[in-house]
Structure formats: C-alpha cells, structure tokens
C-alpha positions in Angstrom: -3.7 11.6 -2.0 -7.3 10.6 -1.9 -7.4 6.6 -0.7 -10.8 5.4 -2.2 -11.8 2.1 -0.7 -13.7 -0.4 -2.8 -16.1 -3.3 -1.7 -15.2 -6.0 -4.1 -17.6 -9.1 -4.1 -16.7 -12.0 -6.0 -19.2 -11.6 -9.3 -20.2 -14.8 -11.7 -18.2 -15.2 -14.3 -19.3 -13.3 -17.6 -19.7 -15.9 -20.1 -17.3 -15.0 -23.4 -14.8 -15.9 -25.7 -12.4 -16.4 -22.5 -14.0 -19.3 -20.8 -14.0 -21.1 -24.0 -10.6 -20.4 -25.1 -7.6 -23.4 -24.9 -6.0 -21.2 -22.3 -2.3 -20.3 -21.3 -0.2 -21.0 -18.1 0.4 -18.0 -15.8 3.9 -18.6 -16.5 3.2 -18.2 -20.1 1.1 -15.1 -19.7 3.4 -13.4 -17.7 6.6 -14.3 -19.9 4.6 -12.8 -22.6 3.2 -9.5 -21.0 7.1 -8.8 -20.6 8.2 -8.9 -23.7 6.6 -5.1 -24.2 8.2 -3.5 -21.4 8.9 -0.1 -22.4 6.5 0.2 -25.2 5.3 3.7 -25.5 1.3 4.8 -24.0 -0.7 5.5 -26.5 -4.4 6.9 -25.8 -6.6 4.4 -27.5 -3.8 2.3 -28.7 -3.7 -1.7 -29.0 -1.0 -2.4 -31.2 2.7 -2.4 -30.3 3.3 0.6 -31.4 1.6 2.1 -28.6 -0.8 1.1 -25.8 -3.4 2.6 -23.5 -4.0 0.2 -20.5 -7.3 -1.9 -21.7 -5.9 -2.3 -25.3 -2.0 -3.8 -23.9 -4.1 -6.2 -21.9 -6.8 -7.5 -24.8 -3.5 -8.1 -27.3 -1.2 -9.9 -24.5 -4.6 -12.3 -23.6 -5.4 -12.2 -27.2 -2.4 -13.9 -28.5 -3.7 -17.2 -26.4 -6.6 -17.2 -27.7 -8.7 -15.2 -25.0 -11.3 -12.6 -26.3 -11.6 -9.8 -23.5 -13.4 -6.5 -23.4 -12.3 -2.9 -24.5 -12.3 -1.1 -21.4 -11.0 -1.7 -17.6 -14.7 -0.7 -16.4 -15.7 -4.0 -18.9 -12.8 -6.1 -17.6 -13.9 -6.1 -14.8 -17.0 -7.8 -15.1 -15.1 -10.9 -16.5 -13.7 -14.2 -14.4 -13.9 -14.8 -10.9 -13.0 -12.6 -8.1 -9.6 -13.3 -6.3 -8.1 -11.9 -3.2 -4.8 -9.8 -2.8 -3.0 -12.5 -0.4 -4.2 -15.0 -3.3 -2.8 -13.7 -6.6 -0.7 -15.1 -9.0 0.8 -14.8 -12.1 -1.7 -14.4 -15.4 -4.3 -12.8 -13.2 -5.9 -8.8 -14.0 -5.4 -6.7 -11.6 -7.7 -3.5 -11.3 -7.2 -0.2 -9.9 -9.8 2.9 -9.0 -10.5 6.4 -9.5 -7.4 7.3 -11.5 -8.2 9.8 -14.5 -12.0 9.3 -13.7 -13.8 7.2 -10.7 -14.5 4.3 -10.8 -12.0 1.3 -12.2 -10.2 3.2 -14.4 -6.7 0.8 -15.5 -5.8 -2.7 -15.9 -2.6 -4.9 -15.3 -1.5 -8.4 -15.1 -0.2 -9.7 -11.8 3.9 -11.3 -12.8 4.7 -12.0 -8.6 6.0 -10.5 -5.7 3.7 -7.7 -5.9 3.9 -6.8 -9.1 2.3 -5.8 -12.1 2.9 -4.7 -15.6 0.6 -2.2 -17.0 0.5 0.2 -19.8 1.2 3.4 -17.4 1.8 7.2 -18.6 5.5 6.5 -18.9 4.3 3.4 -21.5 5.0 -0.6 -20.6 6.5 -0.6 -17.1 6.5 -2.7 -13.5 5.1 -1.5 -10.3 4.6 -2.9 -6.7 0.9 -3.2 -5.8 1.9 -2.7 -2.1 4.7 -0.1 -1.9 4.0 2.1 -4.8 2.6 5.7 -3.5 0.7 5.9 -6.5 -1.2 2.5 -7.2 -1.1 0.9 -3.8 -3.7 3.2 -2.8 -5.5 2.9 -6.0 -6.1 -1.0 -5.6 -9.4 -2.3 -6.4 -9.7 -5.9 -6.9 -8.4 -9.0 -8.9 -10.0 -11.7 -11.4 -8.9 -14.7 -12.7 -9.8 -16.3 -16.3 -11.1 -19.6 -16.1 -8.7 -20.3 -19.4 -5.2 -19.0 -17.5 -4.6 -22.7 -16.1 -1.7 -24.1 -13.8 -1.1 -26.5 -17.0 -2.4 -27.4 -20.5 -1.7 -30.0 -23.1 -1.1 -28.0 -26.0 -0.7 -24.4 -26.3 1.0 -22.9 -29.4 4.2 -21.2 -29.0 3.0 -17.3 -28.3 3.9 -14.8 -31.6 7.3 -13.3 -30.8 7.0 -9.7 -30.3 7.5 -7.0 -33.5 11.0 -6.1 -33.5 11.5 -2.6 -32.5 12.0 0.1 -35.1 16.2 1.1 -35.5 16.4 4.2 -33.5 17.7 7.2 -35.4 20.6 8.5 -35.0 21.1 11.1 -32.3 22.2 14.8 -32.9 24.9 15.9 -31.9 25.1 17.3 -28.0 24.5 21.3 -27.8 26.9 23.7 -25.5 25.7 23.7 -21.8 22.2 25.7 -21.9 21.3 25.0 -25.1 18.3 22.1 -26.3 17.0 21.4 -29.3 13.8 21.5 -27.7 13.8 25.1 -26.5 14.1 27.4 -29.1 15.0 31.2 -28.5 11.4 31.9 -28.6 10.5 29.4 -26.5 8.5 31.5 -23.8 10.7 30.2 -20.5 13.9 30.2 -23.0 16.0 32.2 -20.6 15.2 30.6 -17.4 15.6 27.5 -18.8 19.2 28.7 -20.5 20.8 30.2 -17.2 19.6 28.1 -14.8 21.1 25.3 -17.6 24.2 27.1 -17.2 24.7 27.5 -13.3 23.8 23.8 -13.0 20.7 24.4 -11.7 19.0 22.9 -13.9 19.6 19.7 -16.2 18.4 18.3 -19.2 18.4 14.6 -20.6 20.6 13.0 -23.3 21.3 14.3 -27.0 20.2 17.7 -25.5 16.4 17.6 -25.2 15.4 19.5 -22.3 11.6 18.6 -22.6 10.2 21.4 -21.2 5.9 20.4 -21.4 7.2 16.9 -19.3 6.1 17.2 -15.6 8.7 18.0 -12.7 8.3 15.2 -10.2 9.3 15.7 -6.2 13.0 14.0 -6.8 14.0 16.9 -9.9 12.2 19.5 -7.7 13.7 18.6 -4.6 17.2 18.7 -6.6 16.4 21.9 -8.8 15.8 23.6 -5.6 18.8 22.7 -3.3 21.1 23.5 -6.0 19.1 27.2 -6.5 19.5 28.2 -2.9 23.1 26.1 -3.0 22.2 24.1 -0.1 24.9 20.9 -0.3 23.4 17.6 -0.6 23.2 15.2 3.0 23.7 11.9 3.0 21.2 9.4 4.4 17.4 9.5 4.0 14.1 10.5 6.2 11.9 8.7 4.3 10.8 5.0 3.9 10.8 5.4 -0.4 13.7 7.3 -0.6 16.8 4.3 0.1 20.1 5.7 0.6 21.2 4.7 -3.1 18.2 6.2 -4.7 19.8 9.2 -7.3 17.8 11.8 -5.4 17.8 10.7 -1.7 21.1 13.3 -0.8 19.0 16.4 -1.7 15.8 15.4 -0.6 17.6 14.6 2.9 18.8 18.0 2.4 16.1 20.2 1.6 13.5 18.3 4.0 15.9 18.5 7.1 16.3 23.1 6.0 12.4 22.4 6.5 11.9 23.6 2.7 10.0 20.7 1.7 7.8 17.7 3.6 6.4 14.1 2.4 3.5 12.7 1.9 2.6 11.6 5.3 3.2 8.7 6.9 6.9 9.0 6.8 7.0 8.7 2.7 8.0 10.5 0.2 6.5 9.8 -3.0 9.8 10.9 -4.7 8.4 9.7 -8.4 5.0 11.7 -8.4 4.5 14.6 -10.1 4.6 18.1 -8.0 1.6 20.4 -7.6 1.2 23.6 -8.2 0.1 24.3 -4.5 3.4 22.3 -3.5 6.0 24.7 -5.4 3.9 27.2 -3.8 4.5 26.2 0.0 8.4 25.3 -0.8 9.2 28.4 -2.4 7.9 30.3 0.2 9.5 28.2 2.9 12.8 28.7 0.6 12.6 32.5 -0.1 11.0 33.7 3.4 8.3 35.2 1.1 5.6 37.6 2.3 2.3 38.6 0.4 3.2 42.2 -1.1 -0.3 42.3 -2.6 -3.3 42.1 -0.4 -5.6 42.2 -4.2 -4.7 39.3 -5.0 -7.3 36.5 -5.4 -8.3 33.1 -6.7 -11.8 31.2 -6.8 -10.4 27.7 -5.7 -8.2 28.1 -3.1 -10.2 29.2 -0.2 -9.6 27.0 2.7 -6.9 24.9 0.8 -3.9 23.8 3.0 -1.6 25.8 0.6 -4.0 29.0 0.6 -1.6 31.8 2.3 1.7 30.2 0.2 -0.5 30.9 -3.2 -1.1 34.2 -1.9 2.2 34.9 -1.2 3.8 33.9 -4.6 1.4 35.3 -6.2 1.9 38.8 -4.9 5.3 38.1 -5.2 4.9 37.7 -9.1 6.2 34.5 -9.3 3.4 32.5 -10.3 0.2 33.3 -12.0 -3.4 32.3 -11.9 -5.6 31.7 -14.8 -8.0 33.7 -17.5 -10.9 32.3 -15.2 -9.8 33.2 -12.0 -8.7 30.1 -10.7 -4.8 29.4 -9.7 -5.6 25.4 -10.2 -3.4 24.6 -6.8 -3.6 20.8 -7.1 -2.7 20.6 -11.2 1.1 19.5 -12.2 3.3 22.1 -12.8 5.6 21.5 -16.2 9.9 21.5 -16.2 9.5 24.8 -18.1 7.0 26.1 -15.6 8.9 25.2 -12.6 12.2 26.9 -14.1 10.6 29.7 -14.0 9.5 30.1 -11.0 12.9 29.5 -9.4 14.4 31.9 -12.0 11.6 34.6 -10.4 12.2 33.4 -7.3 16.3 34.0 -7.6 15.2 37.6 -9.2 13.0 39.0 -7.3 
C-alpha cells in the first residue's frame, strides 16, 4: 500500500455558518455520530437512509446547528488545524488519496483513536493508528470553533429515525444452494461444489453474495480448506490476535509459505485481495508452471507478481481482459475467486 504523506499547516478558519452556530459539546457530538452506526453507504447520500462520507458528517454537525460543506476536499478548508497527539472528541478527521488523491473522506474523532465514518461497509469505527487501511491514509484534523468543552443551552439533539422492521428471512437452502446464485449464474458450479465440500461458505438466510469482494481472512480460509491443510493455532502477525475467527488458517497457510503479509510483520487480514495476490498464492499452492509462453498482458511488466500472472494464466485459470490488460492490482469478487480454486483443483 502506497503511504502518501501530507504537509498539513494550520489554515485560518473559513468564515461560515459554523463559527456562528450555538455549538455542541464533543461529548454531545460524539454521542450523536453513534447513534448511526451501521447505517448503510450510500454514494451521494445524506439522509439516514444511506450516507456517503461528506453527507453523514454535514447531518450529524447539522443537527447542532453547524452548516458545513458538501465535500471532504471543502471540509477541509474549515476550523482550525489540530495535531494527532491533540485530538478529541467532536473534531473531523481527514484522510488522503483514497478513491482519488487528494483528501478524499471525512470522520469525526469519538477517543482512543477512533473514528466513525461512513466507510464502504456503511456507519462503522476504526483506529486511526492500527488500521492497515486508514492509518496510512491520515491527513490532518480541524476543530470547529462552535464544538465547545461546555455551553449554556443546547437543545436536546433529534433522536435518530427508527430503523425500518426487517423482513422476514427465507427459509435456509440445502448446503450449496443460495438464493443469490441462480443455475445460470456464470460461476454456479464452482460456487455449488466447493459450497458442498466446505470449501466454501456463504452468510445467513443463504445468500452467497457472489459480486462482494474476497478479503485476505476468507481467502486465506477458502484456500487451506482446498488444499486441506489443517488450521494452526497461534498467529505470525501483529493484526491477526489469537482469538481473531481467521487467525488458525492464516497461521497455517503463511507458515506452508502459500501466502505472506503486508510487510512489517502485518497482515491486513480485513483488506480486500488482488488479483496479482490470488495469482502468487495459487501458484505457491499448486506448484504451477507457465504452459503457455504466448501469453501476454500490457500492465504487468516489471510488477512483483509478473511470472505468477503468467503462470495462471497459461494455466487457464484466470483470464485477462478485452483490452489486453490482466488488471493485477484490482479486487477479485467471491464468485471470481471460487473459481479459480475450482480451476485450480481441476486442472
């Protein structure tokens, strides 16, 4: 993962609604910001119903009384600058070159290193110093001029909508079967054996969700149980505890030299998987060797995982695209990655 490092000087306040605002407590902010954990993303979306990042922060500062920008990139340029070691509750925290450079997402600092944000997985918590993905991606902090330690009147914040009943779930399938894959479903028989042998699982009420991405932990898991290596207890990694669900199979697949971290003795065990990575494990797994010396793609010259492509390639296992390309650092789907091992068992 690319680290990009940002010089952050402290900026003059924009003036706007927010410095005129009565204000909240951090305390207040914070309480409030949590009542929407779980909340689903939604691109563009600044209602309850669904958030992007920009739009869960304007409604949460919004119900105080505090007018902020649409975007992160605009956020930005309000309050005053703070450092890391200085945070505290109520204060937006900003983060860099995510789905385009520059400051790209926005959260709200709760303590101990946290912060709530609307990420891909909707409303959710994560540590600005230990999480693989965002610690990197830290870009600076600002704090509102309105978010005081106390104030004399503040109205009682709007209790949040209550969720929508949940429907009623259908009834569980026979092992294999989802209501998600139908039997045309291109990767419908991979998906069904490797279901079947325990390979494979799926999630409650028999949705397999087959376009979701396969992060390190399932793949790590999908393949021990393919090649039937049994799980090992401990861990080798500084994310991976000994009580995480995964860490038995990572431990076991890392120490048959299948499959490596992220350097610097972690893991990343929640990040999605590449393409280039299912590449160099299956090959690691399998003992592959290129059986076709035609094969070729226009973006993987001189990439780490260049003579693994090559080799699954040839192998058949996994395919490059209309344009040439074989997209090495792109996210490979559940569906996609069944496949592959299915190949990769039939070959």
């Amino acid at each position: 993962m690319m680290i990009a490092v940002l010089l952050i000087s402290a900026a003059p306040m924009m003036t706007s609604e927010a410095d005129a605002a009565s204000g909240a407590t951090p305390d207040q902010i914070a309480e409030y910001a949590l009542k929407f954990k779980g909340v689903p993303y939604q691109w563009g979306g600044t209602t309850p119903s669904g958030f992007d990042c920009s739009g869960y922060i304007r409604y949460v500062y919004g119900n105080f009384g505090i007018s902020l920008p649409r975007t992160s990139a605009e956020q930005f340029g309000v309050g005053t600058a703070v450092s890391k070691s200085n945070l505290k509750k109520g204060d937006l925290v900003f983060f860099a070159n995510t789905y385009k450079p520059g400051i790209s997402h926005t959260g709200i600092y709760i303590g101990n290193g946290n912060v709530i944000s609307a990420e891909s997985q909707g409303i959710s918590i994560s540590n600005i110093n230990t999480n693989p993905y965002w610690a990197p991606k830290y870009a600076g902090a600002k704090r509102l001029s309105s978010v005081k330690e106390a104030v004399a009147t503040v109205s009682a914040p709007k209790p949040a909508p209550a969720p929508a009943p949940a429907p009623a779930p259908k009834p569980d399938l026979p092992k294999g079967q989802y209501y998600d894959v139908s039997k045309t479903f291109w990767a419908y028989a991979p998906i069904t054996e490797l279901s079947t042998k325990n390979i494979i699982t799926g999630y409650a009420h028999s949705e397999f969700k087959p376009n979701n991405s396969v992060t390190r932990a399932e793949a790590a898991i999908m393949i021990a149980k393919s090649l039937g290596i049994a799980p090992v207890a401990g861990t080798s990694f500084k994310d991976v505890s000994t009580g995480h669900w995964a860490a038995s199979y990572i431990n076991a697949v890392h120490k048959q030299g299948i499959i490596g971290g992220r350097g610097d003795g972690y893991y990343a065990p929640d990040a999605k998987i590449t393409r280039a990575e299912i590449s160099a494990l299956l090959t690691r797994a399998y003992a592959m060797k290129a059986s076709n010396s035609s094969v070729s793609f226009t973006d993987i010259n001189g990439h780490w995982a260049e003579s693994s492509i090559l080799k699954v390639a040839s192998s058949n296992l996994a395919k490059g695209y209309d344009d040439g390309s074989f997209k090495p650092n792109a996210n490979a789907t559940r569906a996609e990655f069944a496949q592959f091992i299915y190949n990769s068992i039939n070959q």
